[in-house]
N, C-alpha and C positions, 0 to 999 in steps of 0.2 A: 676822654675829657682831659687826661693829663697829660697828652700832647698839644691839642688847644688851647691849656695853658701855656703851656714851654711856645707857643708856634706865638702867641701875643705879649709875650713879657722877655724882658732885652737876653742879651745872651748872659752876661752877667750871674741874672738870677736862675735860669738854664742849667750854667755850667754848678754852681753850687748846688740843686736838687742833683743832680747828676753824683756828687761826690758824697753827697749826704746818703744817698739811695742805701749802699749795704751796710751803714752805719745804722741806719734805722731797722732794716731789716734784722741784724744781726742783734739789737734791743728787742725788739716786738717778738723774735725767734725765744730770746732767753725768759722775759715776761709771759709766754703763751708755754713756757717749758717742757719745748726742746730740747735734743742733746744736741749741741755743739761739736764736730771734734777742730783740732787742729788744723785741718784740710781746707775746711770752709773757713777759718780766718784766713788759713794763709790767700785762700782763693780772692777773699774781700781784702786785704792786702795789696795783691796783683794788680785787682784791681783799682784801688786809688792812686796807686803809684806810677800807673799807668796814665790815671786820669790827671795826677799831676807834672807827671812828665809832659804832656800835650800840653798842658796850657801854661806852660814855662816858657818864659822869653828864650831866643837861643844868644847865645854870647858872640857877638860878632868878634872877628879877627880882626885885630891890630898889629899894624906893619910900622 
């Protein structure tokens, strides 16, 4: 269902559940408590940073 969603709502709204994903997961992990360690943010880190690198303009070259 929750690619059905993503496959009929613009990319826009996509790419933000995308970036939100371990954000929420890493809440609903500390509410249902779990231990956390440092590994698993750095990894949920990686990964937004990742996600925000991709959807960054690239800086064209001026001459």
């Amino acid at each position: 269902m929750n690619y059905r969603l993503l496959k009929v709502s613009s990319p826009l709204f996509a790419s933000t559940v995308t970036l939100l994903m371990p954000i929420v997961a890493i809440i609903w992990g500390i509410l249902d408590g779990e231990k956390l360690t440092a590994l698993q943010f750095a990894g949920a880190g990686v990964i937004i940073a990742g996600l925000i690198f991709l959807r960054s303009k690239p800086n064209s070259i001026k001459k």
